[in-house]
Structure formats: C-alpha cells, structure tokens
C-alpha positions as CSV (number, residue, x, y, z in Angstrom):
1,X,-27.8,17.6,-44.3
2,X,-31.9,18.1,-43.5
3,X,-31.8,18.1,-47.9
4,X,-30.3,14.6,-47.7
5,X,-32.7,13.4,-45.2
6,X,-35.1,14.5,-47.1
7,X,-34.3,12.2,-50.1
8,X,-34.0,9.6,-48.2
9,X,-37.1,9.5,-46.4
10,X,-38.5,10.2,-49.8
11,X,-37.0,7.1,-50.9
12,X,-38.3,4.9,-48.8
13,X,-41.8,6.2,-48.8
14,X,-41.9,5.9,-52.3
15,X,-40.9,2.0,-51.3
16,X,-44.8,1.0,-50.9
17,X,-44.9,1.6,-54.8
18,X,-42.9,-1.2,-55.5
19,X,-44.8,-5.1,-55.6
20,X,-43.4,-7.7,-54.0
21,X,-41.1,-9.6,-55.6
22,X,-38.9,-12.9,-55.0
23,X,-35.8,-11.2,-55.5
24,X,-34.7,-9.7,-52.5
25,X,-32.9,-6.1,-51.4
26,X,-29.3,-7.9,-51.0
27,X,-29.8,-9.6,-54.2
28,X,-30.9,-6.9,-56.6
29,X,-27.3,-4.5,-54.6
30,X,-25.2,-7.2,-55.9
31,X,-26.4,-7.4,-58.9
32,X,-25.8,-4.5,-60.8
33,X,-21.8,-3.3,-59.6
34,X,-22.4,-0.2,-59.8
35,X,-24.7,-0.3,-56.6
36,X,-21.5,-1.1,-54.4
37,X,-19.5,1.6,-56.3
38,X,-18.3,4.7,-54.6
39,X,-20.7,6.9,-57.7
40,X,-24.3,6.9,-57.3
41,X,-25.3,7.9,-60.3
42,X,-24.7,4.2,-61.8
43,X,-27.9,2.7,-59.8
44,X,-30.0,3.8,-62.7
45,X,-28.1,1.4,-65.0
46,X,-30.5,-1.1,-63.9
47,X,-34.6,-0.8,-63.9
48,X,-35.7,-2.7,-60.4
49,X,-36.5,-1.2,-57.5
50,X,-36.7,-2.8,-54.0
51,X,-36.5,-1.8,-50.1
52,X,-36.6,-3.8,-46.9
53,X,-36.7,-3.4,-43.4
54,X,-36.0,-5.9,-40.5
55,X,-35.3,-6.3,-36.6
56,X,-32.7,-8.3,-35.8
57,X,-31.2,-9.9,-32.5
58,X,-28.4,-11.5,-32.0
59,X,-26.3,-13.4,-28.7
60,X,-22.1,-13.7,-29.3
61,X,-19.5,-15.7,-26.4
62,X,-16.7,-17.6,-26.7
63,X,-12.7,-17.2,-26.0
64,X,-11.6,-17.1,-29.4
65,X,-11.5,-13.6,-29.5
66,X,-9.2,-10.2,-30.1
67,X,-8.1,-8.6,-27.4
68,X,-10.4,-5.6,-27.2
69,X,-13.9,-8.1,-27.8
70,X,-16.8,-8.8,-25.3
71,X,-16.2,-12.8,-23.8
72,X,-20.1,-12.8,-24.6
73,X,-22.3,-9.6,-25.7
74,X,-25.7,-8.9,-27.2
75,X,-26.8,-7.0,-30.1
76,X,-30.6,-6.0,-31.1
77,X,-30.5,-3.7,-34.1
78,X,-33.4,-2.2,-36.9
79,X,-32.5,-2.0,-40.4
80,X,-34.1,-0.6,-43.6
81,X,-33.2,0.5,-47.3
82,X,-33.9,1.3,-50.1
83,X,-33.4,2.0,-54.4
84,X,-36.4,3.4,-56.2
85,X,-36.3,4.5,-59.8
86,X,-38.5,6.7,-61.5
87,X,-39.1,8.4,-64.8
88,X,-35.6,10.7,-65.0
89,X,-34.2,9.9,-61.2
90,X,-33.3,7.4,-58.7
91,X,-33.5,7.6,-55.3
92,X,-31.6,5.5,-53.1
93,X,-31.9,5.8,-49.0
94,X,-31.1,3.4,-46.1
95,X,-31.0,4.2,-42.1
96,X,-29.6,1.4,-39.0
97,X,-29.8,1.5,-35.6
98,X,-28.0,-0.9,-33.3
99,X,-27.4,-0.9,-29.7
100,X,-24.3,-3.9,-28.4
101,X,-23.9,-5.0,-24.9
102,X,-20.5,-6.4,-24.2
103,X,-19.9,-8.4,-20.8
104,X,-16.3,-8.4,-18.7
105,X,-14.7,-6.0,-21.9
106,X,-11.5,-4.0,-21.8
107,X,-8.2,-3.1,-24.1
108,X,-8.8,-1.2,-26.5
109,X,-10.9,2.2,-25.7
110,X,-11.6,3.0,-29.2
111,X,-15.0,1.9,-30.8
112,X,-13.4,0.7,-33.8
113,X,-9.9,-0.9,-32.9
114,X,-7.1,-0.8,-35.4
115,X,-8.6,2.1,-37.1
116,X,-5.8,5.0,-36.7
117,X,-2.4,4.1,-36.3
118,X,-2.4,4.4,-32.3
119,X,-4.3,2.8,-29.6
120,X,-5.5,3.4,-25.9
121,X,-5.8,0.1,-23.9
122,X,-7.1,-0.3,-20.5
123,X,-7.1,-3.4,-18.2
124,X,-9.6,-3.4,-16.2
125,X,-12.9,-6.1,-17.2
126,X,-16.2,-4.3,-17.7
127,X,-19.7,-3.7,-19.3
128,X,-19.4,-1.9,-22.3
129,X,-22.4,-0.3,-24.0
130,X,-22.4,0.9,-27.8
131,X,-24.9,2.6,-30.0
132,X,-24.8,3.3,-33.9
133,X,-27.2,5.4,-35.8
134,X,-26.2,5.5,-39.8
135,X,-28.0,6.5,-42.3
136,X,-27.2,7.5,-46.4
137,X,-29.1,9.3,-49.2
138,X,-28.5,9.8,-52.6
139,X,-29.6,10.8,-55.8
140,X,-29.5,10.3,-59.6
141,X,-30.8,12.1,-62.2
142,X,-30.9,12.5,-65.9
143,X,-29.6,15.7,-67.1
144,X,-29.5,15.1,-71.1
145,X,-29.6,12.7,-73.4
146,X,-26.8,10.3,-71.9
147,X,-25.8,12.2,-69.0
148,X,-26.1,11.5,-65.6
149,X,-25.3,13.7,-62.0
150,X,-26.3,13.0,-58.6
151,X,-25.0,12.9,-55.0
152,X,-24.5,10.4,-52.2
153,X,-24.3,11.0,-48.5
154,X,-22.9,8.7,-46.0
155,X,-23.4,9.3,-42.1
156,X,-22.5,7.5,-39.1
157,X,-22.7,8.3,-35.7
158,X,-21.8,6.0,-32.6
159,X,-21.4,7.0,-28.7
160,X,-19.9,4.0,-26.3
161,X,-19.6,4.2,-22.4
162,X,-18.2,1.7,-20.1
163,X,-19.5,1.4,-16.8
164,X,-16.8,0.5,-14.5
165,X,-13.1,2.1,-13.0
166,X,-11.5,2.8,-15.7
167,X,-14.6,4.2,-16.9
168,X,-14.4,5.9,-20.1
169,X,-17.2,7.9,-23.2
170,X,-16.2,7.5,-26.8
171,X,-17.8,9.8,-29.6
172,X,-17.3,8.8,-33.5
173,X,-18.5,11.0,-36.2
174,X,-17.7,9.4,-40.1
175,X,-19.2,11.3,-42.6
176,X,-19.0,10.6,-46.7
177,X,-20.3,13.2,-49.3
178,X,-19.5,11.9,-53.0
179,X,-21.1,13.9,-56.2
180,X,-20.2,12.0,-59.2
181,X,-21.1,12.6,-63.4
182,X,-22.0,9.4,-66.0
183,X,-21.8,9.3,-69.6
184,X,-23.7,5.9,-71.2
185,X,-24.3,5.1,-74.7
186,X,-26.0,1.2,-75.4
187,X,-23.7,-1.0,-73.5
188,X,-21.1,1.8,-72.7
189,X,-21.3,3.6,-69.7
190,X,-18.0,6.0,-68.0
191,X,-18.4,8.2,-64.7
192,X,-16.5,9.8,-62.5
193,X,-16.9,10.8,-58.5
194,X,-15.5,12.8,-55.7
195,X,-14.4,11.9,-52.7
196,X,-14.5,13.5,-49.2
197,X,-14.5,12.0,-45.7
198,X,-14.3,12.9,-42.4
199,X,-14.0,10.8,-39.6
200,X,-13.3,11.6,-35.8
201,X,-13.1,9.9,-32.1
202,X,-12.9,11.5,-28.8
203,X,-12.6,9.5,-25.6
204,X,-12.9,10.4,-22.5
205,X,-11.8,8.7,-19.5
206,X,-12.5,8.9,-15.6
207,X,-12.4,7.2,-12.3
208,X,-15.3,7.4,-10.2
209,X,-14.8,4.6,-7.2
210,X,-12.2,4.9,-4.7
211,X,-9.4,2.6,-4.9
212,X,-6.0,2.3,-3.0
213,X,-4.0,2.9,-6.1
214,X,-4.9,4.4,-9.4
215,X,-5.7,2.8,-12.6
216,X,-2.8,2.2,-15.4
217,X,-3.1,2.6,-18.9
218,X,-1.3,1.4,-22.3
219,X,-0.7,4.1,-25.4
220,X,0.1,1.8,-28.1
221,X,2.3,3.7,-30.8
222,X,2.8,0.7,-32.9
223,X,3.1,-3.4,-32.4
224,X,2.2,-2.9,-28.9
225,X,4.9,-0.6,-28.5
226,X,4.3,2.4,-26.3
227,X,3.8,4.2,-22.8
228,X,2.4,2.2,-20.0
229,X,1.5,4.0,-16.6
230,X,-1.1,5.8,-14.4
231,X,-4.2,6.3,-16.7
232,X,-3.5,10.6,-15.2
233,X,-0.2,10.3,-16.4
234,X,1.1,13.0,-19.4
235,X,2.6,10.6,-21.6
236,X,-0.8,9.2,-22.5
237,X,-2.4,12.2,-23.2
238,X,-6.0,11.0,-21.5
239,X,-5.9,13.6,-19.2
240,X,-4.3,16.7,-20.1
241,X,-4.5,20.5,-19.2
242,X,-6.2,22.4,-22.0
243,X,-7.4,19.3,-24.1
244,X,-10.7,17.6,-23.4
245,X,-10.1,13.4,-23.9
246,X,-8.2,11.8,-26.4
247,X,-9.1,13.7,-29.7
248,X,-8.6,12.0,-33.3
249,X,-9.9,13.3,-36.5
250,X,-8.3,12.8,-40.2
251,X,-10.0,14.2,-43.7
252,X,-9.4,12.2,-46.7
253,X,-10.1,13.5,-50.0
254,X,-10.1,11.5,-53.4
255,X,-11.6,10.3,-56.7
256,X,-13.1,7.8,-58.5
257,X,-13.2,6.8,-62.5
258,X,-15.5,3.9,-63.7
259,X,-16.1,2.1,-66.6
260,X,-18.6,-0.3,-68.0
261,X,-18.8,-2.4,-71.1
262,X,-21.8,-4.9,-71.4
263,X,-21.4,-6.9,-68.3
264,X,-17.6,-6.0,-67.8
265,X,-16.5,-3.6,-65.2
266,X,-14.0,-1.5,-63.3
267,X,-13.3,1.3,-61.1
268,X,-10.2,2.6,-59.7
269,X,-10.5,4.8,-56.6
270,X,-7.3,7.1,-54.3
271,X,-8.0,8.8,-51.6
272,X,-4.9,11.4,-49.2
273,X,-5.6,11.2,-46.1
274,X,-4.1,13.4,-43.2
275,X,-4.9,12.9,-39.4
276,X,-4.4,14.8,-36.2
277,X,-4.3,13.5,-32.8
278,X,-4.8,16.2,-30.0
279,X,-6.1,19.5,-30.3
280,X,-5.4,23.4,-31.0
281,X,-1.8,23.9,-30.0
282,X,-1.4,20.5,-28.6
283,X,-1.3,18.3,-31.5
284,X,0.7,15.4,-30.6
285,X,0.3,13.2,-33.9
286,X,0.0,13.7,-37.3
287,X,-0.5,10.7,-39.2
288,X,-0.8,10.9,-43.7
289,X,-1.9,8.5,-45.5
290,X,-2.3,7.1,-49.3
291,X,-4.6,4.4,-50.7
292,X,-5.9,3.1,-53.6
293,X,-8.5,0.3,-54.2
294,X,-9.6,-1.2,-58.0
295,X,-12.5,-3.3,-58.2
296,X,-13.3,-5.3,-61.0
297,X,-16.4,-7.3,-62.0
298,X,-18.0,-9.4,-64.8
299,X,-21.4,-11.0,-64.8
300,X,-22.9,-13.1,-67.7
301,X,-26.7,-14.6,-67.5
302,X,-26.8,-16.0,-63.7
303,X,-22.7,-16.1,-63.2
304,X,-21.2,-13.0,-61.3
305,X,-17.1,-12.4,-61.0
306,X,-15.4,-10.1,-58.6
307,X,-12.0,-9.1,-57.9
308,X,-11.0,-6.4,-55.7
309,X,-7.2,-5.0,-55.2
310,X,-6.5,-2.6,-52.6
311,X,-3.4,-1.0,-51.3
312,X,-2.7,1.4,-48.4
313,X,0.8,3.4,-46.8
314,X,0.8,5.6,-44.0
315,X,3.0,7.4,-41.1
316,X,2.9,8.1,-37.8
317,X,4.3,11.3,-36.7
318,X,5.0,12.5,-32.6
319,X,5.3,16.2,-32.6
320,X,8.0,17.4,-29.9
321,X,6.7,20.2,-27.9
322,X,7.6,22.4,-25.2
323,X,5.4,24.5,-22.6
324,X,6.9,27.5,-21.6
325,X,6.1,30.4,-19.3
326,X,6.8,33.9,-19.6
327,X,4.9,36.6,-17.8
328,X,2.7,33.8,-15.8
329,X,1.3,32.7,-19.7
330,X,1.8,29.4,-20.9
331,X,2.2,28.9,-24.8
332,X,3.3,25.8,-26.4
333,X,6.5,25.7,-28.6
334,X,6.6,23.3,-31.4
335,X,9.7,21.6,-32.4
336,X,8.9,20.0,-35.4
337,X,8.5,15.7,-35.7
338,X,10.0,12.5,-35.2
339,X,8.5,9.8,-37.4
340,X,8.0,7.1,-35.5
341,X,5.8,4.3,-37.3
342,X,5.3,3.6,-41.0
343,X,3.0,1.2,-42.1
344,X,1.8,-0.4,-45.6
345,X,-0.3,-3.1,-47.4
346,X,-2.4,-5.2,-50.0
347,X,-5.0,-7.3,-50.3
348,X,-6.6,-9.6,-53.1
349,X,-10.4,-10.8,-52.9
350,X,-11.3,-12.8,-55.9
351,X,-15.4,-13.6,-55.3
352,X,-17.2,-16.0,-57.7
353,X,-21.6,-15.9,-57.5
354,X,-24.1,-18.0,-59.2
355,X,-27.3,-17.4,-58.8
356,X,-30.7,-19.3,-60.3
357,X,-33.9,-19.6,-59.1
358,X,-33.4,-22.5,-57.2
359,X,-30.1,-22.2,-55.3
360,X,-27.2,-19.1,-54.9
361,X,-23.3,-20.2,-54.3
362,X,-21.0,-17.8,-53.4
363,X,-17.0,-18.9,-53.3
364,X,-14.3,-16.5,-52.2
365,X,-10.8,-15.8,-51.0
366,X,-8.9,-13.4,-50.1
367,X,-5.0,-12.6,-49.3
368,X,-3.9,-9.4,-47.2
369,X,-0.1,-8.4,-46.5
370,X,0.6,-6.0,-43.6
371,X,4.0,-4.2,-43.5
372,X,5.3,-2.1,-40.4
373,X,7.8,-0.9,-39.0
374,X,8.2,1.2,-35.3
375,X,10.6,3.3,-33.7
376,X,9.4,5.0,-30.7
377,X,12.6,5.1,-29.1
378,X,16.1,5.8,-31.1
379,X,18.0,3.9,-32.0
380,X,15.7,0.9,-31.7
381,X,13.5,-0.2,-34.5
382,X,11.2,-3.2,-35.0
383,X,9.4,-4.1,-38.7
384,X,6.9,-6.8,-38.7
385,X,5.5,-8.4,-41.6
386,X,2.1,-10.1,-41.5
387,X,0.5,-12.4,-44.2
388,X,-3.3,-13.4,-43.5
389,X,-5.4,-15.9,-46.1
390,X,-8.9,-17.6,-46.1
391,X,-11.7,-18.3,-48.0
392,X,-15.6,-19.9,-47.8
393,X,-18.3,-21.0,-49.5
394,X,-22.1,-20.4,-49.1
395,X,-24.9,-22.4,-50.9
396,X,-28.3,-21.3,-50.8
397,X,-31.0,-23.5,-51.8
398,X,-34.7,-22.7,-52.0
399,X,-37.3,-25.0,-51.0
400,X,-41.1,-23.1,-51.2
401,X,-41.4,-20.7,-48.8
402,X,-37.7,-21.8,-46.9
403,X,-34.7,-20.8,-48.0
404,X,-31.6,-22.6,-46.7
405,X,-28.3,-21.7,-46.3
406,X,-25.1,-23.2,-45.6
407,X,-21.5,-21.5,-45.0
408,X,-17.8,-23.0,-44.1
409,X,-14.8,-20.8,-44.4
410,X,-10.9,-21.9,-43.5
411,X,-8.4,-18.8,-42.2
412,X,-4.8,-18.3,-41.4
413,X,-1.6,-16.6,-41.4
414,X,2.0,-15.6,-40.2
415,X,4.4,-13.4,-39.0
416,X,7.4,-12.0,-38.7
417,X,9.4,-10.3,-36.8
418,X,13.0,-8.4,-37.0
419,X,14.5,-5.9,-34.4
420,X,17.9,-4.1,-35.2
421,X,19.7,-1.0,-34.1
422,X,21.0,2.0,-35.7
423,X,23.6,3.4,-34.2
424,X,25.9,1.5,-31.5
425,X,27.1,4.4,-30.6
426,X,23.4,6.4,-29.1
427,X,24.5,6.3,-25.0
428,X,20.4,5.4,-24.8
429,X,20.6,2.8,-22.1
430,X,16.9,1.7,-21.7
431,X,14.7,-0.2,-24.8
432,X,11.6,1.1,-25.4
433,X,8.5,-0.8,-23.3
434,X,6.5,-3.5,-24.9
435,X,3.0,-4.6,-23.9
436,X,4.4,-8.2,-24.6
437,X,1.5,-10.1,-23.1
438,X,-1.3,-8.6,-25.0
439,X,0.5,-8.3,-28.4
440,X,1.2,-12.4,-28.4
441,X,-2.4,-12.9,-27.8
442,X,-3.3,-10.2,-30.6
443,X,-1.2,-12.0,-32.9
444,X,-2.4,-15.6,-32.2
445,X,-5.8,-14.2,-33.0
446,X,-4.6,-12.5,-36.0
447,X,-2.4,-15.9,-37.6
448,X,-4.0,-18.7,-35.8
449,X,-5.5,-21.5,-38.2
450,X,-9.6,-21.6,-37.4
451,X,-12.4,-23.3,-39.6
452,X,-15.8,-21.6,-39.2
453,X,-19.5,-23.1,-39.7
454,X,-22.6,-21.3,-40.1
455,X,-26.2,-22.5,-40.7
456,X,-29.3,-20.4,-41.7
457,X,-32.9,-20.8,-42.3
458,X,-35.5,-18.4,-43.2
459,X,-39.4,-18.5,-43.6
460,X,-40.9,-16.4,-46.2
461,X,-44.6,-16.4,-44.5
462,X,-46.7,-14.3,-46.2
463,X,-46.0,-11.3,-49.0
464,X,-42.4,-10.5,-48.6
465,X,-42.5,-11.1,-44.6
466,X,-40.2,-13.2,-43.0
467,X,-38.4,-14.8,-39.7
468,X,-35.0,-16.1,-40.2
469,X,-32.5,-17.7,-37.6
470,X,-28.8,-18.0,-38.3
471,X,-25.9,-19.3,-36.0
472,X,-22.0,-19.5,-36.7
473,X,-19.0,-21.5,-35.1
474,X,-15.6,-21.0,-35.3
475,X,-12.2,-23.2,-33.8
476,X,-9.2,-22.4,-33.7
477,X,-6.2,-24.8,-33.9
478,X,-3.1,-24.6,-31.7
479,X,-3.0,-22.3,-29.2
480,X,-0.9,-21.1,-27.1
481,X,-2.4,-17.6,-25.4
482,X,-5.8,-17.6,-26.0
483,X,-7.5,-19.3,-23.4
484,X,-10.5,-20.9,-25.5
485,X,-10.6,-22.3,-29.2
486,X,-14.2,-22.1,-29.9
487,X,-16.8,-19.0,-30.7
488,X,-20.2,-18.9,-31.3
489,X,-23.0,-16.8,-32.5
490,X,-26.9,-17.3,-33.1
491,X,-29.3,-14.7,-34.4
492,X,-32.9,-13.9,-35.1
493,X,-34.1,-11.7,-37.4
494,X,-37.7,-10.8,-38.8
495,X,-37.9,-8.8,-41.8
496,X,-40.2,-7.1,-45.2
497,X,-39.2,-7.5,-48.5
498,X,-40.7,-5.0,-50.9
C-alpha cells in the first residue's frame, strides 16, 4: 500500500510539469476509453497529461427523497487527480475527501443502502455525520517493443456516526487491486486485467439516553420483508454475544479482456462474488454472486458513442444454527442453509458526446430490470419485478472565459408484484412480517415519474483557475406516500486546471 501511495503522490507532483491547457481533467478521462476501463495500462494509448484539484460545497433539501436520505444535508469536499505520461510510463493518481451532514436522517444504518442483499433500518430522526477518504494509484509501463504491464489500486475508506437514540458507528473498507498486460501494434491494441475486491461494513449500534421503552428495529431480508423488534433483540443480530456489530464483508474476484481497433472499442468484464454476514462461528448469511458488464465505445473526430450492458444474479442464504452447552462451554452447531432471497438484473446505457471547441452535448439513456424473489418464511414467497427508464441531455457552451451549462433529464418506472404459496398443506399459521409502510414509499421513489433541471456556470479567471456554481431540481408527478414532489440542490466549487 505505502508503494502505491507513493506513485500517486509522484503523480501528482509531476502535475506542475504539465502547461495549462483548455481542455480540462474530465474531458481528456472521457476521451480516450480506455481511461474509464477496469486496465490501466491503456492510459498510455493517448499522449496528454492533465491534473486538477478543487474545493467544493454543496446544500441538498427537499421531500422527494428515498427512504434512508437526509430531508436537507450539507457536503464540503476536496478533490484532485491526475494522468501524467512520460518517456516509457504513465502515472495516474487521484485522492477525495468529503465530509456530509444529514439533518432529521434515519432507515437505513448502512452508509451505502442497497449495497448487500439485507438491510438494517431504524426509526428514529437524527443527525447523521459521514466522512470519505479515497484515493487510487496506478501505473503503466513499457516493457518491449508493444508490450505494456502496470497496476491499479483503488481505496476507499468511510466512518459514519449518528448522534441520537438509536445511535449507531458504521465502518466501510472497499479496496480494488487490478494488474493488467497490453499488446498494440498501429491502430491495434488487446489487454487483459485481473480483478480482486474487497469490500466490508460493520455497524454498531447503542442507546445512550434513558427512555421508558427501548428502541425497535427493522432487518430487511428482502422487499422489506424481515424481523421487526427491540433493536437488543437476537433476531437482528445488532447486538449479539460473541460478535461485535453487524459485520458484512464479500471478496469478488474477476477478469477483464479489451480490445481496440482505430477508434472502435470493447471490453467485457465477470467478476464471483461471495459474502458473509456475521463473524467466526456465527455466520448468519452467505450471500454469492455473478456479474458481468460489456462496455462498448466508438469515437470519430469530435463524435463519441457509448454503450454499456451489464448484468448481475445473486442469493441470499440464512445459515440455521444451534448453541449448545456441554461442560458449561458453549459452541455453535451449524445446520447447513435455507435460501431465502434470489435476486437478478440488466441494464442498458446508450451515451452519445459531441464535443468542439465551442459547445459539448451529451444525450443518454438508460434501461435497468430488477428481478427478486423472497421467502423468509415457508411456504410463503413473493417475486417482484421492477423496470426503471430515463434519459437527459446536457449542452455546454463556451463563451470567453464562461462556460455554460445546461441539463434536463425525464425518469420512471414500474412494478410488480406476485405472492403464491407452496404447499397448502405447511400447518404454518402466521405470514411472514412486512415493513409495508416504508417499502410503498421506497417504491414510489424508485417508479415515480420526475423531470429534473440543472443549471451551471463557471468562470475560468486566470491560468486554469476557476469558481463555478451549479444547482439542480427535480418533481415528481403523482404521489401518493411521499410527502413532497420537489428536491433541490446548489453547489459551489473553486478549482485548478493543469
């Protein structure tokens, strides 16, 4: 790790090297496709090097919201990156820092909802308080004539704390390390990368004030399915002999291929992935996972086309275990798994950029199906299918030192919803408990039809400085549980391009 920080810090001193230059950072990524691949050896494929840096702060409110976001909420956060090239290398290095203040926050207790296949929800409004540090290094070098190695690291670390009864302290770890090879001959160019990741989550919940009755909480198993009691109780697995929190971790591992041809290309990345929730002995979940994502791209003169294709399946497993005592030593007993969630999907983004030296438009859209189906309790089962769509437009036009943008988007979806039973015949008297409620709003929120403005300016001042402002709105149309249609945003930002 202190070998990767070192390239990266390398790579942004070198940064002072570089002369200022119109195009920016963000323009010179998306430009060459191989800086947004998974294999970092393909940044040498094109000669420019830039870095920036910038502050940024931004305000958030509105109730047009999920279920687990702040009614209103701050951010301040300081960026800066990075892609030099040299003689026989690249470098490429970025680091981020950004600290969020949410107001009157609860449900989810994860800092990134949605992200494993369960969920911890708490009801209690409060301030929440979350800080990311992220940073990645890599490097590319050539080996021989037409060959090409090199190394990528990806880190992210985040810590959140909520400061009122149900208090809780998150900790999420989500590392990347991807070596990768390329072979290029004139307008040819194939390479290949690994893939391994590691994320992990651990909350930990208490109760500080007094109150006259303890605090409830919600384990979500799937579609709002789950456990609902005292936040102590063992069913939710918060507070529990022998395990400290609510522990998740999964390790994916993968490849990449990629292929270039002129301005033609494609990569096709898979990655396993296979989760634990709980620790040591007391492993209460597994949940395995596939996915597979192809990204293709063309780009001729000043015209740039994307489409991206991805597809992911994945389980939910509840282990069924049993303490017992012999002796006045307790060991647990596993007795194998019930599989009690399965879950699958696609999504379609096609993405069309021109850019000139007087104005940048960027169209896209996008399509995502969502299939799954729980069964905590047998013989009851519920499959859901949900079907989101959208797509915007931004036009950027440049006018001396200002540069102008404009964005409108459109959004919606469905679902739907079956429930059956398997066997007429179980003698199971009681339907498993549904956080009703919550998932109607979550699903509103999800499927409701919204339209979305946003408005930017920025003033390049003097030799690659610069002060924009941006702010966004978004409506929603017909509904029914959330209590507000509108959300807003505005943002400040002052930044060095160089």
């Amino acid at each position: 790790m202190n070998r990767i920080r070192l390239i990266s810090v390398l790579g942004l001193l070198l940064c002072g090297m570089a002369a200022v230059s119109a195009q920016t950072y963000e323009q010179m990524l998306r430009g060459n496709f191989w800086n947004t691949s998974g294999n970092v050896t393909g940044i040498r494929q094109d000669t420019v090097s830039r870095s920036y840096a910038e502050l940024s702060g931004s305000y958030e409110g509105g109730g047009f919201r999920d279920t687990w976001q702040a009614p209103r909420g701050w951010s301040t956060g300081a960026y800066t990156a990075s892609i030099q090239n040299l003689e026989k290398m690249s470098l490429k290095g970025s680091f981020a820092f950004t600290q969020t203040e949410g107001y009157d926050m609860c449900g989810s207790m994860f800092i990134k909802p949605g992200y494993y296949p369960v969920d911890i929800l708490e009801f209690t409004p409060g301030r929440k308080t979350l800080q990311t540090y992220a940073f990645d290094g890599g490097i590319s070098y050539d080996v021989a004539d037409g060959w090409r190695i090199g190394a990528m690291m990806d880190f992210e670390s985040a810590n959140m704390a909520k400061r009122k009864d149900l208090r809780h302290s998150n900790w999420r770890l989500d590392m990347t390390v991807s070596p990768g090879f390329m072979y290029h001959r004139g307008d040819f160019a194939i390479g290949a990368n690994y893939i391994l990741r590691k994320t992990s989550e651990s909350v930990e919940a208490k109760q500080v004030g007094i109150a006259e009755s303890s605090y409830n909480a919600f384990l979500d198993k799937g579609l709002m399915y789950g456990i609902y009691s005292i936040w102590t109780g063992s069913g939710l697995h918060i507070e529990e002999d022998g395990v400290k929190g609510f522990p998740v971790k999964d390790l994916s591992h993968g490849a990449a291929l990629q292929a270039q041809y002129k301005g033609l290309f494609a990569e096709v990345e898979y990655l396993h992935t296979s989760g634990t929730i709980g620790e040591k002995e007391f492993v209460w979940f597994l949940f395995p996972g596939n996915s597979v994502d192809v990204r293709l791209g063309y780009k001729h003169q000043g015209h740039f086309a994307r489409l991206d294709f991805g597809w992911k399946a994945g389980a939910l497993d509840e282990t069924v275990l049993e303490k017992v005592t012999v002796g006045g030593v307790t060991t647990v007993i596993g007795h194998g798994q019930n599989r009690i969630q399965t879950h699958s999907g696609w999504s379609l983004k096609p993405e069309y950029e021109y850019v000139s030296e007087k104005v940048e438009v960027l169209a896209s859209a996008n399509v995502e199906n969502h299939m799954e189906t729980a069964s905590q309790m047998y013989p009851y089962v519920s499959a859901q299918s949900l079907m989101k769509y959208g797509a915007d437009v931004r036009v950027m036009t440049y006018m001396g030192p200002f540069d102008l943008a404009v964005k409108a988007g459109y959004a919606g979806g469905k679902v739907s919803e079956e429930d059956w039973i398997t066997s007429e015949d179980s003698g199971v008297q009681t339907s498993p408990y549904r956080l009703q409620e919550w998932y109607d709003r979550q699903m509103e929120y999800e499927t409701a039809r919204r339209m979305s403005l946003g408005l930017s300016l920025r003033w390049n001042f003097w030799k690659g400085l610069y002060a924009e402002a941006e702010c966004s709105w978004l409506h929603g149309f017909d509904l029914q549980y959330i209590s507000s249609p509108d959300r807003y945003g505005a943002t400040l930002k002052l930044g060095y391009n160089f």
